[in-house]
N, C-alpha and C positions, 0 to 999 in steps of 0.2 A: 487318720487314714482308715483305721475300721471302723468309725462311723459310716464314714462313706461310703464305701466297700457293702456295709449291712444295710442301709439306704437302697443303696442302688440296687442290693440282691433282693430286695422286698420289691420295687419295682419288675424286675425280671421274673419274679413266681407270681404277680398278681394273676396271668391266664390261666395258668396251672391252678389256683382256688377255685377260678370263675370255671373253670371246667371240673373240677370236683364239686362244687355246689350245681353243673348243670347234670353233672351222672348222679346227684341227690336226687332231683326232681325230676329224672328220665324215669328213676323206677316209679312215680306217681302216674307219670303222661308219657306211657310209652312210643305210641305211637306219633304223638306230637316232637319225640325226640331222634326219632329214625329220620322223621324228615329233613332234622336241620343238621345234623351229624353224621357225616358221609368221610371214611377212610381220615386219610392224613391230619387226625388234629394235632399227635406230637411235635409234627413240626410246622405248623403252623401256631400252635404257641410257644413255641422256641420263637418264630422272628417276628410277632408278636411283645415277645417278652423283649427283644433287642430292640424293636423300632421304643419300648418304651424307654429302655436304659439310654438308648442314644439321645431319644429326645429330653431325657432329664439331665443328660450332661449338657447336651446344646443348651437349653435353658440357666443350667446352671452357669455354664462359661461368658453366655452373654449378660446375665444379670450380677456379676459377681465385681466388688467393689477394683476397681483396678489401682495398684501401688508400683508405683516408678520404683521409688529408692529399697534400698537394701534394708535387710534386719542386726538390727545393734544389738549384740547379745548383754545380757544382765552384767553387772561388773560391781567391784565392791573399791566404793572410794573411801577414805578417810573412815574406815570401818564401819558401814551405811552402802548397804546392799539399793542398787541401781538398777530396778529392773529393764528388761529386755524394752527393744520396740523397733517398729518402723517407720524408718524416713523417708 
């Protein structure tokens, strides 16, 4: 679950980089950077950053292997540990 979670939060802060690497190169090309950056970028990469996470879950939910049966936990027979699985 915290893979995912740190997955999905690197998704969510990519505009937040792409916008600290464009306030890098604003102080080289100033006036080239007043014209494209106008007021409200904090929140426009906030939903920016959602349209990404959404779309990496939708992706993820459609591509992801789908299993019917239930999970059989590990069990130890005739002393010979049985690992887990699903059926």
């Amino acid at each position: 679950m915290g893979r995912i979670v740190f997955e999905l939060s690197g998704f969510f802060f990519l505009p937040f980089l792409c916008y600290a690497a464009f306030l890098i190169w604003e102080e080289r090309h100033p006036r080239a950077a007043k014209r494209i950056l106008k007021g409200k970028a904090l929140q426009v990469q906030a939903l920016i950053g959602l349209v990404f996470v959404a779309g990496v879950l939708l992706f993820a939910g459609l591509t992801d292997r789908k299993s019917t049966g239930g999970y059989v936990p590990a069990v130890v027979k005739d002393g010979k540990l049985i690992p887990g699985r699903v059926e």
